[in-house]
C-alpha positions in Angstrom: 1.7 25.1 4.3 1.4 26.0 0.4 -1.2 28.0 -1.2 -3.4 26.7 -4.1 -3.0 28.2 -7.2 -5.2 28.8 -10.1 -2.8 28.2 -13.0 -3.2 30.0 -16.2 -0.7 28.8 -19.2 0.2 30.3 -22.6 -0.7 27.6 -25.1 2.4 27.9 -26.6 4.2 25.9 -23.6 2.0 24.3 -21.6 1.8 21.3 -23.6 5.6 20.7 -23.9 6.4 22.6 -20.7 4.1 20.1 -18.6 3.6 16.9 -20.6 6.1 14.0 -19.3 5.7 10.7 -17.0 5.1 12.9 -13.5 1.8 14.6 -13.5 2.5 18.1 -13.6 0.2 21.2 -13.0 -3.1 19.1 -13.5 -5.4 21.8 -13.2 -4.1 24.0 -16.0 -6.0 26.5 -17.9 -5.2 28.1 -21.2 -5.0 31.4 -22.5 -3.4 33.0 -25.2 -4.8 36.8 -25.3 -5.5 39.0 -22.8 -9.4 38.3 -23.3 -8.5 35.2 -23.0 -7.3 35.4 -19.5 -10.4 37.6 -18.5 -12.6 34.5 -19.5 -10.6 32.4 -17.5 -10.6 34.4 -14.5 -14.6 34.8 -14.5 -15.2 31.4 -16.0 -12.8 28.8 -14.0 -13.7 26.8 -10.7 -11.3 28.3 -8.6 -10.1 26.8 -5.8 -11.1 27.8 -2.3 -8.9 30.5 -0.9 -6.4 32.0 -0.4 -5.3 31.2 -3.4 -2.1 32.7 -5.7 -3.1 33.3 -9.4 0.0 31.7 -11.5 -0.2 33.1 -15.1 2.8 30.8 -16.7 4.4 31.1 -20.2 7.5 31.9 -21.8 9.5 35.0 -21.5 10.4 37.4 -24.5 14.1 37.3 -25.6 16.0 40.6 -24.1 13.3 41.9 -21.5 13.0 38.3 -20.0 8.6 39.4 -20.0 6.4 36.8 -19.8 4.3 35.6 -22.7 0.8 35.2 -23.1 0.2 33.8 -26.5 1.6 36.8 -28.8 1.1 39.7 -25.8 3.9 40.2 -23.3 3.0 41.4 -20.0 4.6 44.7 -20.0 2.8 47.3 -18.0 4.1 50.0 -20.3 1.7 48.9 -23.0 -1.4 50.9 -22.7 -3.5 47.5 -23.7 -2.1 45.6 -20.9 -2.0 48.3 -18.1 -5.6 49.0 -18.9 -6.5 45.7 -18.9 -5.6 44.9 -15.3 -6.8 48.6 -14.3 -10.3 47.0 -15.2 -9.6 44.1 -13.6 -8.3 45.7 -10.3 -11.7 47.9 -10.8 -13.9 44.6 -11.2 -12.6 43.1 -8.2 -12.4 39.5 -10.1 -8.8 38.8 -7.6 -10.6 40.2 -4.3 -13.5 37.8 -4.9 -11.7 34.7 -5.3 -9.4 35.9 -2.3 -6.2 36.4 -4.6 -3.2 37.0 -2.2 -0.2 37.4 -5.0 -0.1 37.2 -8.5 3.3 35.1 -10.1 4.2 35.8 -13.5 5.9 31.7 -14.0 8.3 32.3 -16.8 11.8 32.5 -17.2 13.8 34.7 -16.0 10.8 37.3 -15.2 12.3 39.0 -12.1 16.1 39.7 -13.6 15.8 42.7 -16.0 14.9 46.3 -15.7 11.5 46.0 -17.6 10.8 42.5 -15.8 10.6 44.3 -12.6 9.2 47.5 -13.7 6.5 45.6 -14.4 6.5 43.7 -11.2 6.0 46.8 -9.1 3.3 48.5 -11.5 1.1 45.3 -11.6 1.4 45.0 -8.2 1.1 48.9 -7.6 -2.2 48.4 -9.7 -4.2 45.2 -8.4 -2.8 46.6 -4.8 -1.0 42.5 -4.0 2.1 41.4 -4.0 3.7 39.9 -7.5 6.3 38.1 -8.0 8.5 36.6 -11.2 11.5 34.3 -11.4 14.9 34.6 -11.1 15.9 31.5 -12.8 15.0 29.7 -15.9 12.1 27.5 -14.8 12.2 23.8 -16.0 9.8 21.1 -15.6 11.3 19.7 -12.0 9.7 23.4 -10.7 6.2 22.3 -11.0 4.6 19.1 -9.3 0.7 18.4 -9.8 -0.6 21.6 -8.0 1.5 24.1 -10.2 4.7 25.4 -8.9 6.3 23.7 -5.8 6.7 25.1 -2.5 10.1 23.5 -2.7 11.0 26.0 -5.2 9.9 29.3 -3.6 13.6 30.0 -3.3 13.2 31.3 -7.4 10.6 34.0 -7.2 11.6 37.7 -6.4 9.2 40.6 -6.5 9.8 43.6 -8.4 
């Protein structure tokens, strides 16, 4: 049996990423900044859990990080480690009964800095995270977000 997922997209690809003739990760939310994603997380209907919290975007050229908006998830920048040190602190994933956070972009699990950044998020919300080994392309995702067919593609750090 698959999880639900609260799905949380960078702007910048959603549209493309998931438009097409097959409904595709129909409950999608946006968000393009880090403050962004904190209104997301304490704003959205979530669904009932256990639940995985898929934040999906593209991945920077080089470090293979993935993209929210403009910020790349890197848990060397003070910004973003700080940000989910308050939201480990808050208890926003705990609440909603969070049981792994996937970082949907491509590629997010194969470099040195991807995976650093696996284990420190992971290290700091205290769950299990996970990225991709593979570019990701639309046949990965089916209406719920990203399909249990396709678990195969995600590595932790």
């Amino acid at each position: 049996m698959s999880l639900p997922s609260l799905n949380v997209a960078s702007p910048d690809c959603s549209e493309s990423f998931f438009a097409g003739r097959v409904a595709r990760c129909v409950q999608l939310h946006h968000a393009a900044s880090l403050a962004e994603l904190r209104d997301v997380l304490t704003t959205a209907a979530w669904p009932a859990g256990p639940v995985h919290l898929d934040l999906i975007g593209h991945s920077t050229r080089g470090q293979h990080l993935l993209r929210l908006g403009r910020t790349p998830i890197d848990m060397l920048e003070r910004d973003v480690a700080r940000f989910f040190t308050h939201l480990a602190a808050d208890r926003i994933l705990d609440r909603h009964d969070v049981v792994a956070v996937r970082l949907l972009g491509c590629q997010t699990a194969v470099t040195d800095p991807g995976r650093r950044t696996l284990r420190m998020l992971s290290r700091v919300l205290g769950l299990p995270t996970y990225g991709t080994l593979v570019p990701l392309l639309k046949s990965h995702s089916d209406a719920s977000g990203l399909s249990p067919r396709f678990a195969h593609v995600l590595a932790s750090g």
